[in-house]
C-alpha positions as CSV (number, residue, x, y, z in Angstrom):
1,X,119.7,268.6,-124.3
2,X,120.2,267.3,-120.7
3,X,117.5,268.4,-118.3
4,X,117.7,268.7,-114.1
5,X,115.8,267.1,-111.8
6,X,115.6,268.7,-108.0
7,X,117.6,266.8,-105.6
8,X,117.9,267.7,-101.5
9,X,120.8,266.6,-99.3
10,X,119.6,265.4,-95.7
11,X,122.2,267.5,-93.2
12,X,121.6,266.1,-90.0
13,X,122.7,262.4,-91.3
14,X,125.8,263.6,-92.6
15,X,126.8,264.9,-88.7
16,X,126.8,261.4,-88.2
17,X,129.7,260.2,-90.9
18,X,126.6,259.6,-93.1
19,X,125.6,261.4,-96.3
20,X,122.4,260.8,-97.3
21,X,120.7,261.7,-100.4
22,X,116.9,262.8,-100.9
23,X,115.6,262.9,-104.6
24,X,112.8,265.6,-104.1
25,X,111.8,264.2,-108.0
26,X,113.1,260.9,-107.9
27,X,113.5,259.9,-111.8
28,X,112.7,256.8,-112.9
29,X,114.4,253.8,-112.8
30,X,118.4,254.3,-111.9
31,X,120.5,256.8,-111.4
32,X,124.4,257.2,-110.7
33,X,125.8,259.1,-107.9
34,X,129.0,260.6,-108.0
35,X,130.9,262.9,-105.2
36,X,133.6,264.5,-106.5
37,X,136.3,266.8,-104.1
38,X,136.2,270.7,-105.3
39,X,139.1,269.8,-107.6
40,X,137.2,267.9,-109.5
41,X,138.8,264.1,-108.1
42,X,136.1,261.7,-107.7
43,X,135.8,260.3,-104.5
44,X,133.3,257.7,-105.3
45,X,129.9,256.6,-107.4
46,X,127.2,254.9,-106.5
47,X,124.0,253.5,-108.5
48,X,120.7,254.0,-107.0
49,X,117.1,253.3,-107.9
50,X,115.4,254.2,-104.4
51,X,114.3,257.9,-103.0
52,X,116.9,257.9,-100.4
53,X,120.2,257.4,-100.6
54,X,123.0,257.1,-97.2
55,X,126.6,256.7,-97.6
56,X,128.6,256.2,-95.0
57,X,132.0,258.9,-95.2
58,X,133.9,258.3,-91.8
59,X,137.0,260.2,-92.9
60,X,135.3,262.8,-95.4
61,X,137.5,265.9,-94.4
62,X,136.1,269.4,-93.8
63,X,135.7,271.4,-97.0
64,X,133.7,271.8,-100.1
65,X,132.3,269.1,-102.1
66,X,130.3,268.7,-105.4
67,X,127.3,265.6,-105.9
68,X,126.5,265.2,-109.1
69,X,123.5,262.5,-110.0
70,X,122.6,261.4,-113.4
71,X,119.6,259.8,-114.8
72,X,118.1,259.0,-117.7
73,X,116.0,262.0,-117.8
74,X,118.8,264.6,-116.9
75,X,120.9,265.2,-114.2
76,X,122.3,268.2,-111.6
77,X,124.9,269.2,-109.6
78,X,125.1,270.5,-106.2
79,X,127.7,271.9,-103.9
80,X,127.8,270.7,-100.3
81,X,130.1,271.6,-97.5
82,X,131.0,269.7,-95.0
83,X,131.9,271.2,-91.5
């Protein structure tokens, strides 16, 4: 059974072409980071081992988006939207 782990998106980065990532829980060791578009194409992954994590997205076009992070001890899913 996979369990969740709290995660928080930092706003005020992503006005910036940025998205970064705040693990409020960060599990141990590394994780993956996936952004997928509302469709359900991914857009990208990234593997992480630190609290914070910024990705730059230039181009990311206005609309709704879904973040999904896995670790080994569980994962989540969040929506964002971007403006």
């Amino acid at each position: 059974m996979e369990s969740s782990f709290p995660i928080e998106l930092d706003w005020a980065s992503y006005s910036q072409g940025k998205l970064t990532v705040h693990l409020t829980n960060k599990p141990e060791g590394t994780y993956l980071l996936k952004l997928y578009s509302i469709n359900g194409q991914k857009l990208m992954d990234r593997v992480g081992s630190d609290q914070h994590l910024s990705i730059d997205f230039p181009n990311l076009s206005s609309g709704l988006y879904l973040v999904r992070l896995n670790a080994p001890a569980g994962g989540n899913t969040i929506k964002i939207v971007v403006p």
